[in-house]
C-alpha positions as CSV (number, residue, x, y, z in Angstrom):
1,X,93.9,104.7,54.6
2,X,95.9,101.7,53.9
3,X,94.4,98.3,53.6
4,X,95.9,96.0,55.1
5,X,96.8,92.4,54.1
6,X,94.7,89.8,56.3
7,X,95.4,86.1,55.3
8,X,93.3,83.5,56.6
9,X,93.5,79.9,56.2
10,X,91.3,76.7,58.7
11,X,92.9,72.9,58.9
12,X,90.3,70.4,58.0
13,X,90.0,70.4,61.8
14,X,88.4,73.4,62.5
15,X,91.7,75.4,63.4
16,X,91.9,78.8,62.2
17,X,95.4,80.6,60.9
18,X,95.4,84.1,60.8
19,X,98.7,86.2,59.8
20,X,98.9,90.4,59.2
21,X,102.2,91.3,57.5
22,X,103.9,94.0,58.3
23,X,107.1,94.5,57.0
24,X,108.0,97.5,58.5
25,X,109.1,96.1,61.5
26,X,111.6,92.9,62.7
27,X,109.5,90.7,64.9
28,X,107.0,88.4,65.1
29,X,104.0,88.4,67.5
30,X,102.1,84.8,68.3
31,X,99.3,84.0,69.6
32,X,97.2,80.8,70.5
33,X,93.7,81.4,71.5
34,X,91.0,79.5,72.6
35,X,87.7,80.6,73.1
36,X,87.1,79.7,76.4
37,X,87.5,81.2,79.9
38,X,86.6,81.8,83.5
39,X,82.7,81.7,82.2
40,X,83.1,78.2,81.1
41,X,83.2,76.7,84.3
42,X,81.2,75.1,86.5
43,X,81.2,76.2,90.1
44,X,83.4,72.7,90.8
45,X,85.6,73.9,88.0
46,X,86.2,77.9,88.5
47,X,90.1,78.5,88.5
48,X,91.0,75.6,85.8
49,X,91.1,77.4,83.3
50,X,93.5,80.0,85.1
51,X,95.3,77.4,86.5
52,X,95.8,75.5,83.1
53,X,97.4,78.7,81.8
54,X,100.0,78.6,84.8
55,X,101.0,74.8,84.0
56,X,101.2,75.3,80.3
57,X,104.7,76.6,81.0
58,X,105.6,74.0,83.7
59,X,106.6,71.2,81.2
60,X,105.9,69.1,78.2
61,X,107.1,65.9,76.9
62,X,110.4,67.1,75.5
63,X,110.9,70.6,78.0
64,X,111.1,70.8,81.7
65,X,110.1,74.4,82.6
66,X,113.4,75.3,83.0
67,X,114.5,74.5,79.5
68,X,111.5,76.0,78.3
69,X,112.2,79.5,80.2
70,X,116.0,79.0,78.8
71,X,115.1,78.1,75.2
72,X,112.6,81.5,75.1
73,X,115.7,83.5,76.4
74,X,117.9,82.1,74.3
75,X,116.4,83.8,71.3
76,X,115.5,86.9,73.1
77,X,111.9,86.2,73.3
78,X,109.7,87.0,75.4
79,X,106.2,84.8,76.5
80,X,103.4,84.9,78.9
81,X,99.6,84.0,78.5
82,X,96.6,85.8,80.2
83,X,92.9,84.3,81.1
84,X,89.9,86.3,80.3
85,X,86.3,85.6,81.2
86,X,85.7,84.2,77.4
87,X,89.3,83.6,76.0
88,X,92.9,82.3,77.0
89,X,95.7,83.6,74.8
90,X,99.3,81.6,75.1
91,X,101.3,84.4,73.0
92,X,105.4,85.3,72.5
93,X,107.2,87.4,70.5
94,X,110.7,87.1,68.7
95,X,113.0,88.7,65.7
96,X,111.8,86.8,62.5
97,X,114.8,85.2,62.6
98,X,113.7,83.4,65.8
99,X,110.4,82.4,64.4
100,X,110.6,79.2,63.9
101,X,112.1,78.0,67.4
102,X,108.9,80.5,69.2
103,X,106.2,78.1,66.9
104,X,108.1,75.2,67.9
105,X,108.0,75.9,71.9
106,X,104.9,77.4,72.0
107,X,103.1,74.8,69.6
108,X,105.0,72.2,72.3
109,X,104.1,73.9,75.5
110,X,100.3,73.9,74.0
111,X,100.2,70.8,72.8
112,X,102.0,68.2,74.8
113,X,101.7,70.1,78.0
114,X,102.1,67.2,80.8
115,X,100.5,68.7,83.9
116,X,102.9,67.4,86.4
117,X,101.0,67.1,89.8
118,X,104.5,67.7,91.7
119,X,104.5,70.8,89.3
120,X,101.2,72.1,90.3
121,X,101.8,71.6,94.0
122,X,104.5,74.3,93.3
123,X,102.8,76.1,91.2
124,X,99.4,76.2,93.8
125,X,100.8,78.7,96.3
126,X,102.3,81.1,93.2
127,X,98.5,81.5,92.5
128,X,97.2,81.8,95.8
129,X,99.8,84.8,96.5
130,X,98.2,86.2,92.8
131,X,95.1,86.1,95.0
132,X,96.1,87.5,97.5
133,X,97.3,90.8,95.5
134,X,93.9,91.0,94.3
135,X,92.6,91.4,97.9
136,X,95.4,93.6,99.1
137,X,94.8,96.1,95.8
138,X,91.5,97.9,97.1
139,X,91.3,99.6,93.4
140,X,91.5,96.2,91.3
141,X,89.1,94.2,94.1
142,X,86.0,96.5,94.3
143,X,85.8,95.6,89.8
144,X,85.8,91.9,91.3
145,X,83.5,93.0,94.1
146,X,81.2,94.7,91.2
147,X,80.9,92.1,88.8
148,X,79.8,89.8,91.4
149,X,76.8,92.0,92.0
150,X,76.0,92.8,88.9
151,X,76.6,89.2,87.3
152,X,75.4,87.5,91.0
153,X,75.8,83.7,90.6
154,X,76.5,83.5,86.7
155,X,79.8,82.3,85.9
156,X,80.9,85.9,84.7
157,X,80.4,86.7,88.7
158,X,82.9,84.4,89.7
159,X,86.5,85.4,89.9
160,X,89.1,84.2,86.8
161,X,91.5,82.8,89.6
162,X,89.1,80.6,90.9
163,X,88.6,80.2,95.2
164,X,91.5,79.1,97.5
165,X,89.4,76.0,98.3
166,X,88.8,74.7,94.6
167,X,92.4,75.3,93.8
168,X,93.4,73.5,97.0
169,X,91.6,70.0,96.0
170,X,92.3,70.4,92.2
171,X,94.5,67.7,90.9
172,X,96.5,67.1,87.8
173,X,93.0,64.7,86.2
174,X,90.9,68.3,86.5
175,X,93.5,70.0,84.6
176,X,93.8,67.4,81.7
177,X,90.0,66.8,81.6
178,X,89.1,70.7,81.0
179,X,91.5,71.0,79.0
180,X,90.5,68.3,76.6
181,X,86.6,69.4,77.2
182,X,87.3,73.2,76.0
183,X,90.1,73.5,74.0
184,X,88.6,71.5,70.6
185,X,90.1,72.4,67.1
186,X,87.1,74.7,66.0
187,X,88.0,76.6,69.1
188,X,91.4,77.6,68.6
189,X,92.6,80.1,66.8
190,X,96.6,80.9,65.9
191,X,97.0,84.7,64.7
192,X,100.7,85.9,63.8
193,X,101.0,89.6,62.8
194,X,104.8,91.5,62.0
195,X,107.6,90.2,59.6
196,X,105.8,86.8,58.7
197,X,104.5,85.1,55.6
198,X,101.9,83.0,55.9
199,X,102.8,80.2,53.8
200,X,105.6,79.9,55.6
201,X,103.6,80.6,59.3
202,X,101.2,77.8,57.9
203,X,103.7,75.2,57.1
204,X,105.3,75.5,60.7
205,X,102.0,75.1,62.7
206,X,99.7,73.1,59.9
207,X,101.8,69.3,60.8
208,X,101.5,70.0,64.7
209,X,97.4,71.4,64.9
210,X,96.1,69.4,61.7
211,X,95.9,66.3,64.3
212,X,93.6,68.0,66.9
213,X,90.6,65.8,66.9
214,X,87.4,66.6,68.7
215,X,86.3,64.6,71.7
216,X,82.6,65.7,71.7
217,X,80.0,68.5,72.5
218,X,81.2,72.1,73.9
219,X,79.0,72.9,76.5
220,X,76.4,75.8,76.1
221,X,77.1,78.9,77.9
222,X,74.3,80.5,79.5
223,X,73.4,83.8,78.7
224,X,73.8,86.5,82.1
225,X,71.0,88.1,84.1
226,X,72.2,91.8,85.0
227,X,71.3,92.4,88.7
228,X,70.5,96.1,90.0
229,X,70.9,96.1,93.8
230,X,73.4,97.9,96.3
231,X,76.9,96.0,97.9
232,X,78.4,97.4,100.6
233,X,81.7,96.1,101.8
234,X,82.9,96.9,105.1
235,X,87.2,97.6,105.3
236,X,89.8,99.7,107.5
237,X,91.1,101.4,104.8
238,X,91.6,105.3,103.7
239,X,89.4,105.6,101.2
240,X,86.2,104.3,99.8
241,X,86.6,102.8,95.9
242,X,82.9,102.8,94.3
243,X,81.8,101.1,91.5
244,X,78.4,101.8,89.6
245,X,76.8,99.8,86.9
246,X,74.2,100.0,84.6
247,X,73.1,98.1,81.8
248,X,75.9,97.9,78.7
249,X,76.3,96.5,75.2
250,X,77.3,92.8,74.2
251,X,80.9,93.1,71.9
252,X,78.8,92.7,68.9
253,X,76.0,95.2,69.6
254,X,75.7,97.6,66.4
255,X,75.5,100.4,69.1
256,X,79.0,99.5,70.4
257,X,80.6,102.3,68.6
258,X,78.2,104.4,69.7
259,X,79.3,103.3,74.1
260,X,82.4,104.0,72.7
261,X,81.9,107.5,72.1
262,X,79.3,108.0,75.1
263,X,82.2,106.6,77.5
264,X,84.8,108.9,76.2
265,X,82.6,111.8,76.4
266,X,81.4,111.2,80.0
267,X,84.5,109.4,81.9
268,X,86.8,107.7,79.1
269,X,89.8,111.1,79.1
270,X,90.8,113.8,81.0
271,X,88.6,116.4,79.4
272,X,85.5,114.2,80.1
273,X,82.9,115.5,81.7
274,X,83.1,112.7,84.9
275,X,87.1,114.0,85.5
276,X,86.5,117.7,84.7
277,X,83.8,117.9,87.1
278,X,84.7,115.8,90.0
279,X,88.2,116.1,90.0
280,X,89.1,119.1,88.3
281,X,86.6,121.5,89.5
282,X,85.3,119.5,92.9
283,X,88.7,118.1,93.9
284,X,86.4,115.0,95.3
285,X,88.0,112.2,94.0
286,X,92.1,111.3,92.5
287,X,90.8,108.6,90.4
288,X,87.6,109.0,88.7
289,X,87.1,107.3,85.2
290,X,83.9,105.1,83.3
291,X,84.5,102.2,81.2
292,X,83.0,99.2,79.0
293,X,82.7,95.7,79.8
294,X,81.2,93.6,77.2
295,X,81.0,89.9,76.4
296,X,79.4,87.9,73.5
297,X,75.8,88.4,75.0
298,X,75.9,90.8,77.7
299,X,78.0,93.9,79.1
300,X,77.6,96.4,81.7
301,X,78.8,100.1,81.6
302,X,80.6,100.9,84.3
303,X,82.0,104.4,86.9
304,X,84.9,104.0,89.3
305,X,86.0,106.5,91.7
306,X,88.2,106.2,94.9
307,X,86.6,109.2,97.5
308,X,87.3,109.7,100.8
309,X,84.1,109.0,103.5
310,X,83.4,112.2,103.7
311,X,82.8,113.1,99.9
312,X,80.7,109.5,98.9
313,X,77.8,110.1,98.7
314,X,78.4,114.0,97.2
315,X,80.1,111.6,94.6
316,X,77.5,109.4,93.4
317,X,75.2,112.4,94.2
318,X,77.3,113.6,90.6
319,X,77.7,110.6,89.0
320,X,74.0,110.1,88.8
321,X,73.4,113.6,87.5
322,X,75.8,113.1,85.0
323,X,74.3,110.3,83.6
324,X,70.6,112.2,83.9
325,X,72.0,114.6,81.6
326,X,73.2,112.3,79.0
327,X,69.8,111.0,78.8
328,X,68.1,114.6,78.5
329,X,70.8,116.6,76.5
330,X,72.6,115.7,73.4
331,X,76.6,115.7,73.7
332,X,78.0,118.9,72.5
333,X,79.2,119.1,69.2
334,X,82.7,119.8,69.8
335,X,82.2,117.2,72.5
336,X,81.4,114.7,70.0
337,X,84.2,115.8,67.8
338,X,86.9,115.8,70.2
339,X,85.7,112.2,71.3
340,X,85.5,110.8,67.7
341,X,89.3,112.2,67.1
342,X,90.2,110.7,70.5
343,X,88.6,107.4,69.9
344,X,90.2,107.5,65.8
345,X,93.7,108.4,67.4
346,X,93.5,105.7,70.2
347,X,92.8,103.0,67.1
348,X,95.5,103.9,64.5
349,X,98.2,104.1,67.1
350,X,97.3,100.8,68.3
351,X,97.7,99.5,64.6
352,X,101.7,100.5,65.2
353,X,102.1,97.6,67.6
354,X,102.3,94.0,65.9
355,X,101.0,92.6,69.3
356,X,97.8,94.8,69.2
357,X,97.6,93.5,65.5
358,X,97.8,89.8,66.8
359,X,95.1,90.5,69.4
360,X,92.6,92.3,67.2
361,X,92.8,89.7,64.5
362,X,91.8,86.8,66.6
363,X,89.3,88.6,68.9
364,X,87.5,90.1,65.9
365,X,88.0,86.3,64.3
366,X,85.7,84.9,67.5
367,X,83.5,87.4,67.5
368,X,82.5,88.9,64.0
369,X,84.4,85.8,62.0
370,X,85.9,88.6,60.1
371,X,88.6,90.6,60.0
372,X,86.8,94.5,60.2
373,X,88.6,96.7,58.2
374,X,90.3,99.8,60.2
375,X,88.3,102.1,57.4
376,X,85.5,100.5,58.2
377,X,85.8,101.2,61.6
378,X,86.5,104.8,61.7
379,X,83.6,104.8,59.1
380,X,81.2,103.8,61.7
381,X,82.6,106.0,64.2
382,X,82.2,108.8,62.3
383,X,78.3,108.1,61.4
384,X,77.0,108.3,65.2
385,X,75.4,111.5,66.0
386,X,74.4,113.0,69.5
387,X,71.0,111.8,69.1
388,X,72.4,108.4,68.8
389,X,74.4,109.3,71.7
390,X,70.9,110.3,73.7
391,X,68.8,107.4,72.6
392,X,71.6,105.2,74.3
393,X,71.8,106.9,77.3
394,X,68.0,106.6,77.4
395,X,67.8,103.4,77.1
396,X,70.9,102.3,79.7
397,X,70.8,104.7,82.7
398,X,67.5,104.1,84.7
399,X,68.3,104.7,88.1
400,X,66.1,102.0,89.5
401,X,68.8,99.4,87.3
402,X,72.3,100.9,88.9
403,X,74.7,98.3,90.9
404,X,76.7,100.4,93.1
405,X,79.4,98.3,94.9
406,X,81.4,99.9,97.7
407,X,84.7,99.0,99.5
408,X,85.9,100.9,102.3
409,X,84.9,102.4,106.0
410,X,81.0,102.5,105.6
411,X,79.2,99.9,106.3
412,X,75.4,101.9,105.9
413,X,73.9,100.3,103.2
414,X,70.8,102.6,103.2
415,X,73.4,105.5,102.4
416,X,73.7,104.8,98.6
417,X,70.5,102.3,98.7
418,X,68.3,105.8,99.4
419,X,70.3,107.9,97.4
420,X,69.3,105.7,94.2
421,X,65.8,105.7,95.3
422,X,65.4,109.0,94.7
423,X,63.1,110.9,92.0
424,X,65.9,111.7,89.3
């Protein structure tokens, strides 16, 4: 497998410059992270940090947000920025030729961002209409609905966009003091990856980031209490959308390649065992699927499905026996094959994309400090077994520890609250 070339290089600041060559292609990915998110807030501060990635584009010193919007098309370039629970990445992309203008505008946009309050009182309704997609997407609100009952009143419980109410009262001083609170030096990370040197990627950014200063103590973030307790939300819709949790892995756990392969096996394909049984051979359930979410200290393993009334609780009847069956069988071995090619695949095709590059080397960056070699990787993948497989499952699926969170036209609590009380 080919190695590739990670260059790394930190500003006596703290900052952190990370560049992946790849001169197969033309452009130029860009990102500027910072290691804080939605989880970072107080309850008097959730949505800042959302909101702060809406008014980075809305005008610096030298740009008004239109010029900014008209310099990035000028080059053919495109930009955007996304908040997570533990990150916010400002990112573009251009031809290499281009590259210097995208480090100039973005370094600008970040830096000398002005937080106009007439800009924000524009910018206020865009994000309560983002809010209110949320609510009117019954799929994408029942996660929401499911992290607040498996999180409850911890800060990863709490929605990334914040509550109409602390958005309505928030003022340009609450955007500029966050800002200066979280985003510190030693938190910030720029990654390039594509047709870039880094010499050349480190002399653009180096005279703009090297005078970052500190302006005291980060605060701590408190580590999550996983809650096991049934959430049962009442709407006039067609179907009901359920979510079940269990216990997961943090991002660093040395059993996350081992989730991996358990949550490709069970709901992570189409030939999992999840979508061949429930959709495929019940025909209970369109969308069916299981997936991760894991932070620095924490995670929860999670099942979604999207039922009709009628076929719920035959549902999470199956769901639960699934998981029972992880716990007292090992995976197959052609299971465990097919999963480990699937998961391989997945990864190398992923390294084609210099955006996916970008993102790996600065999410890797804050959490291992370390770029992990793609050999590596597939390495580990390839040493889990299906008894590590069954020791996992042993030690996440207790049904006395499942969230289940429901949206949709029941309003029964006891009909899933009974169902989990029942001798597996």
């Amino acid at each position: 497998m080919t190695r590739v070339s990670i260059q790394k290089s930190v500003l006596p600041n703290g900052v952190r410059i990370l560049t992946m060559p790849m001169p197969h292609i033309h452009s130029v990915s860009m990102g500027i992270w910072v290691n804080a998110g939605s989880r970072d807030e107080t309850l008097a501060e959730q949505g800042l940090s959302h909101f702060i990635e809406h008014m980075i584009f809305k005008g610096t010193r030298r740009r008004s947000a239109h010029q900014i919007a008209k310099e990035f098309d000028a080059i053919g370039g495109g930009t955007n920025a996304f908040t997570s629970m533990e990150n916010t990445c400002y990112h573009a992309k251009v031809m290499r030729a281009h590259m210097p203008t995208m480090i100039d505008i973005l370094s600008d946009i970040f830096l000398n961002s002005v937080f106009d309050q007439q800009e924000m009182d524009r910018e206020r309704p865009v994000i309560f209409q983002e809010i209110g997609m949320l609510e009117d997407s019954p799929d994408e609100l029942v996660h929401h609905l499911a992290g607040q009952n498996f999180w409850g009143d911890h800060p990863l419980g709490h929605p990334i966009t914040g509550t109409r109410e602390n958005l309505a009262r928030f003022d340009s001083s609450d955007l500029k003091n966050f800002f200066r609170k979280l985003y510190q030096p030693d938190q910030i990370i720029l990654s390039a990856a594509g047709r870039v040197d880094h010499q050349a990627f480190l002399d653009h950014v180096q005279p703009a980031f090297e005078a970052l200063t500190s302006v005291g103590k980060l605060p701590r973030r408190k580590k999550p209490t996983s809650h096991f307790r049934t959430r049962i939300h009442p709407r006039d819709q067609e179907q009901i959308h359920l979510c079940i949790g269990s216990r997961g892995e943090a991002i660093t756990s040395p059993d996350r390649y081992t989730l991996s392969l358990l949550n490709t096996i069970l709901g992570g394909n189409m030939s999992s065992r999840l979508f061949q049984e429930i959709r495929e051979a019940c025909g209970l359930a369109y969308s069916i699927y299981s997936f991760v979410s894991a932070f620095m200290d924490a995670g929860m393993f999670g099942i979604y499905a999207a039922v009709s009334p009628a076929h719920a609780v035959e549902t999470v009847e199956r769901i639960l026996k699934a998981l029972q069956k992880l716990k007292q069988e090992p995976v197959t071995a052609d299971e465990l094959k097919s999963a480990k090619e699937y998961t391989k695949s997945a990864l190398l095709l992923s390294t084609e994309s210099n955006d996916n590059q970008m993102i790996r080397m600065a999410q890797q960056e804050f959490h291992f400090h370390r770029y992990i070699p793609l050999d590596e990787i597939v390495d580990c993948i390839d040493q889990v077994s299906a008894e590590d497989i069954l020791a996992l499952s042993e030690r996440l699926f207790d049904r006395n520890q499942i969230a289940l969170t429901s949206l949709g036209p029941v309003s029964d609590t006891d009909l899933f609250s009974d169902l989990l009380k029942q001798d597996a």
